[in-house]
DRENLUM-887314 format. One record per residue (C-alpha): residue in one letter; x, y, z. Coordinates in steps of 0.001 Angstrom, whole numbers, padded with zeros to 6 digits, always signed. Each point is the difference from the previous one (the first is absolute). Layout:
<atoms>
AXYZ
...
</atoms>
This chain:
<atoms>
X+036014-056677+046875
X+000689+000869-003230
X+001088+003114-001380
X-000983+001794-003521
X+001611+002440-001976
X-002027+000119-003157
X-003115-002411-001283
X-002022+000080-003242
X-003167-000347-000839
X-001892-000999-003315
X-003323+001611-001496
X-001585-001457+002385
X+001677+001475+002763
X+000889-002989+001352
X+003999-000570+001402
X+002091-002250-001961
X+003446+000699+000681
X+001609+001205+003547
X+003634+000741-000145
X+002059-000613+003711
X+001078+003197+001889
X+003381-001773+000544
X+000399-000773-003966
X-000628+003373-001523
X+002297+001739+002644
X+002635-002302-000779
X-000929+000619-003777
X+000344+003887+000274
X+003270-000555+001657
X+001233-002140-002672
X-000631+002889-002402
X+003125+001706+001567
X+001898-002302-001714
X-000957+001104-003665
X+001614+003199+001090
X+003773+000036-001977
X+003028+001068+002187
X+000685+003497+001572
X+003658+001419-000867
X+000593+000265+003595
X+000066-003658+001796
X-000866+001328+003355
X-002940+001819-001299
X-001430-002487-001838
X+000540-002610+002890
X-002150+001437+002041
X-002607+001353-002921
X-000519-003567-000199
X-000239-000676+003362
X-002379+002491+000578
X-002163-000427-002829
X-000535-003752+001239
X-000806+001284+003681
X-002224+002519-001713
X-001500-002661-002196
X-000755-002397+002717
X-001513+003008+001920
X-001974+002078-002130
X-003183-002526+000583
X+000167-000322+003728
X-003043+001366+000336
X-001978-002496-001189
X+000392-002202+002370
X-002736+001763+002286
X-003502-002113-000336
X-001279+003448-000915
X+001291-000203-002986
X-000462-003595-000546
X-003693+000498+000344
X+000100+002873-002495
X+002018-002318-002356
X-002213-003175-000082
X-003273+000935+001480
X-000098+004080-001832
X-000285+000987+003436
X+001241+003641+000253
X+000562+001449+004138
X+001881+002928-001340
X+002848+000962+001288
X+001185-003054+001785
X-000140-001769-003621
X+002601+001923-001397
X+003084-000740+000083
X+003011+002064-001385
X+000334+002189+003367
X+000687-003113+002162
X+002745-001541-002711
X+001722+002855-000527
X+000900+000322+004007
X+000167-003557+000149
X+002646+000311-002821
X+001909+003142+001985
X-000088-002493+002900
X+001772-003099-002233
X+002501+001890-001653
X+001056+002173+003246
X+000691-003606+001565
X+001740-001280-003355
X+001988+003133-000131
X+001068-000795+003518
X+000611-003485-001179
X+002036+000451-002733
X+002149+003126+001574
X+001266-002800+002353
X+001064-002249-002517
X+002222+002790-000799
X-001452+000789-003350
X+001200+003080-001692
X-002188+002756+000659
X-000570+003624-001893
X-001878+003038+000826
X-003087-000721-001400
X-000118-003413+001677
X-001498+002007+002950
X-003333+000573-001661
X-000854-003495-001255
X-002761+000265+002402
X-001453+002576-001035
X+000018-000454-003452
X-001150-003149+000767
X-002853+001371+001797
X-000825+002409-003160
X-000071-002820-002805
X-002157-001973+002009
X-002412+002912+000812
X-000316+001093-002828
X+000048-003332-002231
X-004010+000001-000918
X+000473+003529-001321
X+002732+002390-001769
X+002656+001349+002710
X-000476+002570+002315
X+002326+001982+002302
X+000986-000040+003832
X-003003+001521+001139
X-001737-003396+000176
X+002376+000046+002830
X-001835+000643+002961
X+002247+002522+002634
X+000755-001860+003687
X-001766+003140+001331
X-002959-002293-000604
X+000746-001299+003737
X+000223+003232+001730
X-003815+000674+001370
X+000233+003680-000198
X+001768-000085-003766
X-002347-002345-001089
X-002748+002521+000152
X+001813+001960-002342
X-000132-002625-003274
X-002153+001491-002139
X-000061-004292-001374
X-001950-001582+002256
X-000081-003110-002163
X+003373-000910+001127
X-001063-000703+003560
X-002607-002687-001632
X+002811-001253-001684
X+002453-001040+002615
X-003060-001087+001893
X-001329-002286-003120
X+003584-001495-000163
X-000001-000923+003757
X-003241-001677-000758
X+000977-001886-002943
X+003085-001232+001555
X-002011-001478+003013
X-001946-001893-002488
X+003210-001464-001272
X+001399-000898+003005
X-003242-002335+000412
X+001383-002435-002975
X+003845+001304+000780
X+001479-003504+000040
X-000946-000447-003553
X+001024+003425-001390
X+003269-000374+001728
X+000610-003032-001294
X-000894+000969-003533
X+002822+002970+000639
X+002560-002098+001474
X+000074-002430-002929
X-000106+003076-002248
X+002752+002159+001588
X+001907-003122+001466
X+000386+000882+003823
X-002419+001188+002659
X-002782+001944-000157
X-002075+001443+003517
X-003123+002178-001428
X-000827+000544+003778
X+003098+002372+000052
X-001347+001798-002787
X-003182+000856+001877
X+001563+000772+002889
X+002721+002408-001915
X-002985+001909-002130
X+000872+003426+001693
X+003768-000654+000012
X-000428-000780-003852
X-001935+003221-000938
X+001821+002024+002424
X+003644-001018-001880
X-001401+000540-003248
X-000755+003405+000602
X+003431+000808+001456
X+001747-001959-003016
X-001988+002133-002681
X+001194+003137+002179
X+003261-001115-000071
X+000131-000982-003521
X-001596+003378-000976
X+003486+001866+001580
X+002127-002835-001718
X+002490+001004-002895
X-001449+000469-003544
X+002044-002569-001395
X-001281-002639+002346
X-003525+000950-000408
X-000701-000228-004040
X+001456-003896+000687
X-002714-000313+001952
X-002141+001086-002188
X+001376-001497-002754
X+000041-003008+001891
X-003665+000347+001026
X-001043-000085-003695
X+001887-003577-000324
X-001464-001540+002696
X-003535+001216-000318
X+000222-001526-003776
X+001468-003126+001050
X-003264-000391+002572
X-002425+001184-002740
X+001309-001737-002852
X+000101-003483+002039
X-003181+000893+001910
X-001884+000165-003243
X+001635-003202-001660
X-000374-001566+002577
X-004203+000710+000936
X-000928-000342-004001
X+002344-003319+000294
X+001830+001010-002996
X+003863-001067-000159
X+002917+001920-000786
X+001329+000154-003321
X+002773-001827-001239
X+003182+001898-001078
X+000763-000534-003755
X+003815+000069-001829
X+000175+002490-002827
X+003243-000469-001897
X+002333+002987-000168
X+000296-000158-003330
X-003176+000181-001084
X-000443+003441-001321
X+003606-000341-002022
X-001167-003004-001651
X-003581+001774-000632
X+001659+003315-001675
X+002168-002454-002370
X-002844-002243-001146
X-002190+003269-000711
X+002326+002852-000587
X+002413-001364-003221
X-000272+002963-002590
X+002927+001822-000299
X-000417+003937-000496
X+001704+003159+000022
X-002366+001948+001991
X+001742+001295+002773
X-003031-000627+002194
X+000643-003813-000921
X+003598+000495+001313
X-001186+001385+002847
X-002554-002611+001113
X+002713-002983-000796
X+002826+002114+001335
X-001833+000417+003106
X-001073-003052+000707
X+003291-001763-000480
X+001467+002880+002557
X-002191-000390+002353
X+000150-003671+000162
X+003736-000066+000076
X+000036+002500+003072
X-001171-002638+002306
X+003691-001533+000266
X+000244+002972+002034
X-002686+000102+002085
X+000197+000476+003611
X-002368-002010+001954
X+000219+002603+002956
X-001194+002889-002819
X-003436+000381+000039
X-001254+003110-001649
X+000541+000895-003578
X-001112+001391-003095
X-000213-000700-003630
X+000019+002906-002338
X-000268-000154-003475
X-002060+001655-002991
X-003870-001046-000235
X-000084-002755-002669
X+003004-001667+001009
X-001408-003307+001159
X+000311+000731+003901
X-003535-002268+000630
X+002531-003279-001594
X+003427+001138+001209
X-001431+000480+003554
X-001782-003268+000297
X+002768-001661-001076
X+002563+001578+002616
X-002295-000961+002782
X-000399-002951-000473
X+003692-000779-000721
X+000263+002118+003713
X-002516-002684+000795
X+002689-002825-000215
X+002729+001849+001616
X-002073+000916+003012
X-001054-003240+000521
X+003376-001452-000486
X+001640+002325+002379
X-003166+000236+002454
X-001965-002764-000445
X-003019+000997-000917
X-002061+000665-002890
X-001186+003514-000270
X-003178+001369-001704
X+000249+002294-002918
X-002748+003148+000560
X-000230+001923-003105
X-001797+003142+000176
X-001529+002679-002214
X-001859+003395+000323
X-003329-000674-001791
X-002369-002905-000245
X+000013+001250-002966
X+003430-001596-001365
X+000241-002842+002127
X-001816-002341-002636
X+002577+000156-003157
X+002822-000245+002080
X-001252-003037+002022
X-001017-001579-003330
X+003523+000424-000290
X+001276-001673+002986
X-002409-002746-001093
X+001251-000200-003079
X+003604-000574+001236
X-001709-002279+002781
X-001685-002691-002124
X+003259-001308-000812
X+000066-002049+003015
X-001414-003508-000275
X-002505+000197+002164
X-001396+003906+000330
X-003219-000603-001470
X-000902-002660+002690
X+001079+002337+003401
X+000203+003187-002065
X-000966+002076+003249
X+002799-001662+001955
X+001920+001480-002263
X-000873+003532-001616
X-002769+002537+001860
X-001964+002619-001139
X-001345+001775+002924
X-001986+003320+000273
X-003401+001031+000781
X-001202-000794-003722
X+001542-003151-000502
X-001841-003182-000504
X-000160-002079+002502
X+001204-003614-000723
X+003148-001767+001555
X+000789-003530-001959
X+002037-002377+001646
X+000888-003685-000813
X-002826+000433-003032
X-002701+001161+002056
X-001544+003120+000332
X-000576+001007+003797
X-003199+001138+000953
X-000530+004017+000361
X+000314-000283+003699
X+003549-002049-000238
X+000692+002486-002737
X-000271+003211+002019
X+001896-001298+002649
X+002759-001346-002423
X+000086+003179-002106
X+000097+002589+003400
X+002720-001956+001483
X+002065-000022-003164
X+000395-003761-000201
X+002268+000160-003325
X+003387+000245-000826
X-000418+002971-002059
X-002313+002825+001207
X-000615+002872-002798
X-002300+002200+001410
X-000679+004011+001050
X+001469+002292+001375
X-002790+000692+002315
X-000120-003801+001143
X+003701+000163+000717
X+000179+003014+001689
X-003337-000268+001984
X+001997-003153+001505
X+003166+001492+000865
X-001394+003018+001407
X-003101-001968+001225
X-002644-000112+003045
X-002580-001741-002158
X-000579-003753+001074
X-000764-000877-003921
X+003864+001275-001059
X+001547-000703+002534
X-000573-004017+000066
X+002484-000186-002990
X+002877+002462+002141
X+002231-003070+000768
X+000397-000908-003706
X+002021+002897-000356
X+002493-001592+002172
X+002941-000383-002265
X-001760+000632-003299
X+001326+001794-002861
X-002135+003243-000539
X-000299+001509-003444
X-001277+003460-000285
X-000732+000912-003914
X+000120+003835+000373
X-000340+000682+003299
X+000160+003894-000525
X-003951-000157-000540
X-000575-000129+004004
X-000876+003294+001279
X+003504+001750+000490
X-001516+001275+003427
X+000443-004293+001110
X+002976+000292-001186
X+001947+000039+002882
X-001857-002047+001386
X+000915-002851-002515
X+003304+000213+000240
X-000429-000779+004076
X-002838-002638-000325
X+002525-001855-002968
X+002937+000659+001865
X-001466-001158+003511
X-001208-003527-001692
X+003145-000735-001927
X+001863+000422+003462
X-002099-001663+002230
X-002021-002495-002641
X+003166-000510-002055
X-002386+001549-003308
X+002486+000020-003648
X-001484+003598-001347
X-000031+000454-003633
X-001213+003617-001524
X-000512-000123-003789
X-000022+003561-001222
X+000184+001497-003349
X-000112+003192+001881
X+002321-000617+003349
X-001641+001942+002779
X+001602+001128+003352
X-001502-002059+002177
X+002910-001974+001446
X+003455+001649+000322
X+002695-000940-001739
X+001656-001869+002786
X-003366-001916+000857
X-001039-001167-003793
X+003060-001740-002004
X-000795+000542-003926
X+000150-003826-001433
X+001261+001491-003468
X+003756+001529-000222
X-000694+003767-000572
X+001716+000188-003638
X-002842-002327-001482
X-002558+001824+001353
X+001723+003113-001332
X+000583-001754-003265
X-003546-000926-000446
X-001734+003290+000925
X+002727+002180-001823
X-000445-002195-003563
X-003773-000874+000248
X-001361+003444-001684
X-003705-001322-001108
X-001928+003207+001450
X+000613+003683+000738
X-002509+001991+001750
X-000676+003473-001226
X-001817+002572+002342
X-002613+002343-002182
X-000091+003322+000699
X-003213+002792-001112
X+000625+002439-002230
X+000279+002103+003023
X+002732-001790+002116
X-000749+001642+003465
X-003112-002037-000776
X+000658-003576+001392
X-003094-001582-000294
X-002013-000699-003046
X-003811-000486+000058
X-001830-002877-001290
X-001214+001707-003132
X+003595+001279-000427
X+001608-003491+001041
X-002273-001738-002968
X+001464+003013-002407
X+003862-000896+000939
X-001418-003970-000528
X-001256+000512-003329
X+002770+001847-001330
X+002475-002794+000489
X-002337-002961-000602
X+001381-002169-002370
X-002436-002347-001588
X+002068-002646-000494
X+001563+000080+003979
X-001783-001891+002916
X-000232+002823+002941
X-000908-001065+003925
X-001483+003126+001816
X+000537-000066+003543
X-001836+002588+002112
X-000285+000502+003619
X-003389-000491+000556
X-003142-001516-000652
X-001514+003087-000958
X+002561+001694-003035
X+000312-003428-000969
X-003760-000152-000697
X-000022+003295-001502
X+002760-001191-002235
X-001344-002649-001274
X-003699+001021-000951
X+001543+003238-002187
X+002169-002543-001486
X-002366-002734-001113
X-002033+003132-001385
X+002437+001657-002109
X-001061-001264-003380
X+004116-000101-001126
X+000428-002650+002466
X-003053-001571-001158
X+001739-003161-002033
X+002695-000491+003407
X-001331-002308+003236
X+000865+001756+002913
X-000500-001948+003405
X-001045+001293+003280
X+001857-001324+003281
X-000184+000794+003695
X-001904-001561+003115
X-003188+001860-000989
X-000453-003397-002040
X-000532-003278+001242
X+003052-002364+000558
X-001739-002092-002630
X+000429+002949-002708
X+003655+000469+001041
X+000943-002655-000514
X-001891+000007-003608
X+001134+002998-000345
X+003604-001063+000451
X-000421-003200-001839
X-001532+001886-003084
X+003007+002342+000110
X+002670-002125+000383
X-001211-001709-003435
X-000599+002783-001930
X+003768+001657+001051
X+000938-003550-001117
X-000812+000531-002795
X+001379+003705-000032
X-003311+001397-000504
X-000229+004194+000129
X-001892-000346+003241
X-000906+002479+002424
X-000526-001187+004141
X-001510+002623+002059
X+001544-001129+004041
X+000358+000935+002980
X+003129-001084+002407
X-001352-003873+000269
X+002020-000331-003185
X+003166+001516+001348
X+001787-002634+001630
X+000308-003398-001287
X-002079-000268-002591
X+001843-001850-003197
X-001557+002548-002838
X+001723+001312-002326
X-000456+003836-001682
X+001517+001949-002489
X-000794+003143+002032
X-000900+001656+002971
X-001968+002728+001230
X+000094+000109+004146
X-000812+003106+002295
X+002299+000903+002391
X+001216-002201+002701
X+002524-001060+002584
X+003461-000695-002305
X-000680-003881+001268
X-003537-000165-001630
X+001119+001762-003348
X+002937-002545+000012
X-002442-002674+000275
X-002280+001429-002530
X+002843-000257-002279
X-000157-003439+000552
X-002701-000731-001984
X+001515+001568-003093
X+003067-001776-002538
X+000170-002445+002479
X+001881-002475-002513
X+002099+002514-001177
X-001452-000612-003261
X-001159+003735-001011
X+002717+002491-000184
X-000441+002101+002647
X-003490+000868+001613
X-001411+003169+001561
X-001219+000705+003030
X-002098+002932+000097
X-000603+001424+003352
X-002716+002726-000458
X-001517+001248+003728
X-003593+000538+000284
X-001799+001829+002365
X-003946+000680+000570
X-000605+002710+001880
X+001760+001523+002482
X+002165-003546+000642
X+001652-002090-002033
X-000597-003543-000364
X+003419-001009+001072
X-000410+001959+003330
X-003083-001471+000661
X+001811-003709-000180
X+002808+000298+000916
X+000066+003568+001961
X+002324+002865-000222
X+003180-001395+001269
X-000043-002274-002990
X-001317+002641-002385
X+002758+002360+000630
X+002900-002826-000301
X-001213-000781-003114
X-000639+003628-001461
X+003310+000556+001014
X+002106-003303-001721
X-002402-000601-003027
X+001769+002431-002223
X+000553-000056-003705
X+000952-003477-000903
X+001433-002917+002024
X+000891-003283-002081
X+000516-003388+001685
X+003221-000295+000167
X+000158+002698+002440
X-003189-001104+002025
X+001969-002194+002607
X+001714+002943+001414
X-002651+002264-000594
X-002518-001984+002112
X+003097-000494+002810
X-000313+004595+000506
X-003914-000345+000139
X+000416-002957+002709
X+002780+002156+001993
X-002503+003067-000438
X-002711-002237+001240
X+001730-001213+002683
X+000563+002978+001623
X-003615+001627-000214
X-001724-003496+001337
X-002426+000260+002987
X+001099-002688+001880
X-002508+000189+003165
X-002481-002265-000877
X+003146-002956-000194
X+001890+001530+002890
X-003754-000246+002011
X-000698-003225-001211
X+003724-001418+000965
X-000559+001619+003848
X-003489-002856-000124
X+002453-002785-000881
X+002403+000631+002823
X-003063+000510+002346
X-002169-003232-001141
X-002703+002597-001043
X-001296-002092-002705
X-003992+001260+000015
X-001650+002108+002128
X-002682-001121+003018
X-001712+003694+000354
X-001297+001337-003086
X+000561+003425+000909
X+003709-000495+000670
X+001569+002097-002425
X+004046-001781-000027
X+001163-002006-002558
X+000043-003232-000140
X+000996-002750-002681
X-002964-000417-001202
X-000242+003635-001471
X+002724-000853-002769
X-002445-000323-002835
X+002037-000273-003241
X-003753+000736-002066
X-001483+002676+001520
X-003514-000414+001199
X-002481+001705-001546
X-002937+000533+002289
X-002133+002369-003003
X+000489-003096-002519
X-001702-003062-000401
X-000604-003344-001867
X-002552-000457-002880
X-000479-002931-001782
X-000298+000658-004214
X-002205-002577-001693
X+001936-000463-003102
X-002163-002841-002059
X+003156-001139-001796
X+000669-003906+000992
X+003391-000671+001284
X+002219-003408-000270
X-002510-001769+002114
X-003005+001018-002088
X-001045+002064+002424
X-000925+003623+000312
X-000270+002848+002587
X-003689-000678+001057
X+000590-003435+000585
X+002707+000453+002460
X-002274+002781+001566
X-002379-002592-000098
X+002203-002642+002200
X+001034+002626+001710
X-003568+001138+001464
X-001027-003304+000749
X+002571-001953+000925
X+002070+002451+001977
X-001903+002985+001106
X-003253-002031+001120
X+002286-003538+000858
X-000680+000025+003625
X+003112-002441+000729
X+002972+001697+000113
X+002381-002589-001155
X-002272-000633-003350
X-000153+003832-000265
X+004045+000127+000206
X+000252-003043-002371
X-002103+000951-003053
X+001583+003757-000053
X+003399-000959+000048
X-001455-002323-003402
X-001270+003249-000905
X+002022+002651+000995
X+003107+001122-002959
X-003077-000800-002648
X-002213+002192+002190
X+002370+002731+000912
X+000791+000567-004367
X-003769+001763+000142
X+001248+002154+003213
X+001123+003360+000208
X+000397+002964+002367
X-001677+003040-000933
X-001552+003061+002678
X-002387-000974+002514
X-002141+003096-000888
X-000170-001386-004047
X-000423-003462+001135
X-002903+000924+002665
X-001774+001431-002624
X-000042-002962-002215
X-001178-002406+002518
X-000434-000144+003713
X-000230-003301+000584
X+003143-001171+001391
X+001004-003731-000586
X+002627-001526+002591
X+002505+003359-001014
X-000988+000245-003710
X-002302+002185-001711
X-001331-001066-003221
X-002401+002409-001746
X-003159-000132-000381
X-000553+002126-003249
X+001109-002289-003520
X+003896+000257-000610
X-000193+002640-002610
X-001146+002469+002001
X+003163+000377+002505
X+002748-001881-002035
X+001379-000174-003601
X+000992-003379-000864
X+002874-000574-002455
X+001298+003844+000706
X+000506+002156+003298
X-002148-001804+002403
X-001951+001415+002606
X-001767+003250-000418
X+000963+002497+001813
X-001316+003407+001067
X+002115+003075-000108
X-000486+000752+003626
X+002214-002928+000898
X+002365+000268-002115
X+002834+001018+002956
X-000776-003411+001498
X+001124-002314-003282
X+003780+000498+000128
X+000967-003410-001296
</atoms>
């Protein structure tokens, strides 16, 4: 007889291809090996080991004719067709016996070797969805008649009873499936003393998840840790191998290849001492790896915003690239990451830019340089061929590149990850090189739990940490995070680089703090300079709306553009928007941009002034950013003026009072930037100290229990899956704007409704649905923004996959070319940002 594991069918629905049980186990297994070294040897001998076992396992399942039937014929006998339940015990039976096995041989064991089986037992389990927790495993009080009465489950008897079925089925064609194992594993296989040790199997698991629950802390996070790896090793080969898509090849990057970038494009000489800085820097930096230690794996990288830190950190990981894999043999990926989708674009086009060099990057670009987030294209090139969108996805979500640049929230949602869709790309982070670009923008209330997460993978994954910070946050301690540039440059280049000074304005009245928006436009007006570009940067949505529509009617700024800015536009304006601006401060136009914080961080513009509300000391320090950044303009102001509306102000309402206070308290008088470094250290000790730090504390407790997502609903513990680094918003929701401007492609907004409607929403197939949205999707999401469910409702009620569009024409709920969306005053304490 032979056995299936996947088949496909054309339009028709006719088979034409069957893939062999026995080949795609042995596939999955293979995938282990893409997996680079652990630091410790006797971990990552038996990692490997048990990710083959686990690989060759997972599928056992399908070896019953049930689900043979349901395979070729479609025909469904629910639930003895399933088969995840019966693999994952079949895969605590194999590695209990291999553990057995290899203890013998005398292999060095640790703690956590204990609890292969049941982590083997949880990756398997759970492998068709994301992760769950220990609850799916069922108590041995199942086999006590007068406890069993007490399970409130009662599925769980049908289960152990659907198992013990299944297995008799395979014990009619057992000569063939142990065959197929013995050739796989390489020694003897008896399923018969599977079946017969059923209530022996789920009667051990039980005690070992009891026993691991009293185990010691330290020993438990491995495990979890550990679960993560091995669950993305079965995923990641599980789906290469069922869409029969091979593993990419690895690709050389020279060392050198950002050095010989900057000298080719960077040969005017200058006096700036910003263009000291970024050359000074970079040769630093660079010459510090003589000293690195390969055992060292968490720094940071401080120096002042506009010093070059996107080049001079490429450049010293990949250099760490050719040490590491000198010294360890292996070649580890390089994971750049970045707070905002926003940003990611210029400084990939960057990394591209330095990229091309090599002879053949256009041909197998992907191979080589990634851009991955949930608005990305989707398009992997190879060899000179573009892979289809299916290949593409799976390429893209397993990181198959050299150089990942990508989001925080992708990064982080993989690290501290349940989700089946992150964590397939986990074991890539096995000896990588992680860049953070200012890593103070997570939520200092994760903050603790960052420096555990980082510090548990660069000990037990062997992760190189890198923190790029223009603003050094306490997040790891001094002993933990080693700073990669000697502390007298830093000092030199903070204490000499004096392009801004922010200036706190005071009413008339001084016990008055805050100034309202008809006073704030006063104050604006009486230091607006005609000639000067000015960036105003407001809290939320709201002001910043307000703002902008007194400005653009005040007839003495009637000769000066002034721009409008925030996520109440499309993504297709922004970036416009930012284009447009860019140009004109090019050009040093007297412009005026109207923002929000989506320009605060990142953003390569360029002002003569700015105006900000109050803020955290971080934010205003990355406000000033944006102004003088060549060091071109004297020195520029930065005028923090706090608003309030009502009884709150809008910097409580963001950011809350804890903030609010810290920064009423140090933004006093005027602070240049020469004294911002140690300025910004006090606000980060003052920080430090007031930080709730239950949420990471909570979330920590889930790792060391394997509480990844809860079963029950109603069960009110934390688990992993409630770190959310973007806070859901359950009265928001997506509406699509039907802009008529074309884009690149010649298209505009209708059309991709259009495709959208017709070829996704009413596409009956699910795989043609998937394919023609991820065409569709970063063109589609530029028309899509969030805005309140009771605005939205009102515009339209009919509901399209999980967008609204309106029905009314656009300009009757959304200014093009200016603020966006209309908005009603009743909501305005819903549009913060």
């Amino acid at each position: 007889m032979n056995i299936y594991s996947h088949i496909k069918k054309d339009d028709n629905n006719l088979i034409t291809y069957k893939k062999d049980l026995k080949i795609h186990l042995k596939e999955v297994a293979e995938g282990v090996d893409m997996c680079p070294p652990l630091p410790n040897k006797s971990d990552d001998f038996w990692i490997r080991n048990t990710g083959k076992i686990i690989g060759y396992c997972h599928d056992f399942g399908k070896s019953t004719s049930y689900f043979q039937a349901y395979l070729i014929e479609g025909k469904e006998k629910p639930p003895l067709h399933y088969h995840s339940y019966i693999s994952s015990l079949w895969t605590y039976f194999m590695l209990s016996k291999e553990s057995f096995r290899l203890n013998k041989k005398g292999h060095t064991t640790e703690e956590w070797i204990n609890y292969i089986p049941l982590i083997g037992y949880m990756s398997v389990y759970f492998h068709h969805s994301d992760l769950g927790s220990l609850d799916s495993i069922i108590s041995e009080d199942i086999f006590d008649e007068f406890l069993q009465a007490t399970f409130s489950d009662k599925n769980w008897i049908a289960k152990i009873a659907m198992v013990k079925t299944q297995t008799e089925d395979i014990l009619k064609n057992k000569n063939t499936v142990n065959r197929m194992y013995e050739e796989l594993i390489g020694y003897e296989i008896n399923i018969q003393s599977f079946y017969y040790s059923l209530d022996n199997i789920i009667t051990d698991l039980s005690r070992l998840k009891d026993e691991f629950l009293e185990d010691k802390a330290e020993v438990r996070i491995k495990c979890c840790v550990f679960l993560q790896l091995l669950f993305s090793l079965l995923i990641y080969g599980d789906k290469h191998s069922a869409a029969d898509v091979p593993f990419a090849n690895r690709r050389h990057i020279q060392g050198d290849i950002v050095k010989k970038y900057v000298n080719s494009k960077f040969t005017n000489t200058s006096d700036n001492f910003i263009d000291y800085v970024r050359k000074d820097f970079f040769k630093i930096a660079n010459n510090r790896i003589k000293d690195f230690n390969i055992n060292q794996r968490i720094y940071t990288m401080t120096s002042p915003t506009g010093s070059g830190k996107t080049l001079t950190s490429l450049s010293v990981a990949l250099r760490l690239r050719e040490i590491i894999e000198k010294e360890s043999g292996y070649i580890p990926k390089i994971i750049y990451s970045l707070p905002y989708t926003s940003i990611i674009d210029q400084n990939y086009e960057v990394y591209e830019d330095v990229l091309s060099q090599l002879k053949d990057f256009h041909n197998s670009e992907s191979t080589y340089l990634l851009k991955h987030h949930h608005l990305a294209e989707v398009s992997y090139r190879d060899k000179g061929m573009d892979k289809t969108i299916n290949e593409s996805v799976l390429l893209m979500e397993s990181w198959e590149s050299e150089v990942i640049v990508t989001t925080f929230f992708q990064l982080l949602h993989t690290i501290i990850g349940f989700r089946n869709q992150y964590l397939r790309k986990y074991h890539h982070l096995v000896g990588g090189i992680i860049i953070l670009d200012e890593v103070q923008n997570v939520p200092a209330e994760y903050w603790l739990l960052i420096e555990n997460i980082f510090t548990y993978i660069s000990q037990y994954l062997g992760c190189y940490i890198i923190l790029l910070t223009a603003t050094k946050p306490l997040i790891f301690s001094k002993n933990q995070a080693q700073e990669w540039l000697p502390s007298k440059k830093i000092q030199e280049y903070y204490s000499n680089l004096n392009r801004t000074k922010i200036v706190r304005h005071y009413m008339m009245d001084k016990n008055e703090v805050y100034f309202s928006i008809e006073e704030w436009i006063n104050l604006f007006k009486s230091i607006y300079n005609k000639e000067k570009s000015y960036l105003l940067l407001f809290n939320t949505i709201d002001t910043s709306i307000k703002i902008y529509d007194i400005l653009t009617e005040d007839e003495e700024l009637s000769s000066t553009e002034i721009f409008y800015l925030s996520t109440n536009i499309t993504p297709f304006e922004r970036l416009k928007c930012i284009d447009k601006v860019n140009e004109l401060l090019n050009k040093k136009k007297p412009i005026i941009l109207v923002s929000t914080q989506v320009v605060e961080a990142g953003v390569d513009l360029d002002f003569d002034e700015i105006f900000r509300d109050l803020a955290p000391i971080d934010s205003i320090v990355q406000a000033a950013g944006r102004a003088n950044r060549k060091n071109r303009k004297g020195m520029s102001t930065v005028h923090i003026a706090p608003i309030v509306r009502g009884k709150r102000s809008d910097c409580t309402l963001v950011y809350g009072d804890l903030h609010t206070n810290i920064a009423k308290e140090m933004v006093n008088g005027a602070i240049e930037e020469k004294d911002f470094y140690n300025w910004i250290e006090e606000f980060y000790e003052k920080k430090h100290k007031v930080i709730n730090k239950d949420i990471s504390n909570k979330i920590l407790n889930a790792f060391k229990n394997l509480m990844f997502d809860r079963e029950d609903t109603n069960d009110k513990s934390t688990y992993i899956s409630d770190f959310k680094l973007i806070k859901e918003r359950p009265d928001m929701c997506e509406v699509f704007i039907e802009l008529d401007e074309k884009d690149d492609n010649g298209l505009t907004a209708i059309d991709y409704w259009n495709i959208y409607i017709e070829n996704v929403v009413r596409e009956k197939d699910f795989t043609k649905r998937k394919e023609v949205f991820y065409k569709i999707r970063k063109n589609f999401s530029s028309y899509v923004i969030s805005v309140p469910i009771k605005r939205a409702v009102k515009l339209s009620s009919n509901l399209q996959g999980n967008v609204i569009k309106p029905d009314q024409s656009l300009e009757f709920y959304y200014k093009k070319n200016a603020t966006g969306f209309i908005r009603k005053v009743e909501d305005s304490d819903t549009w913060l940002i």
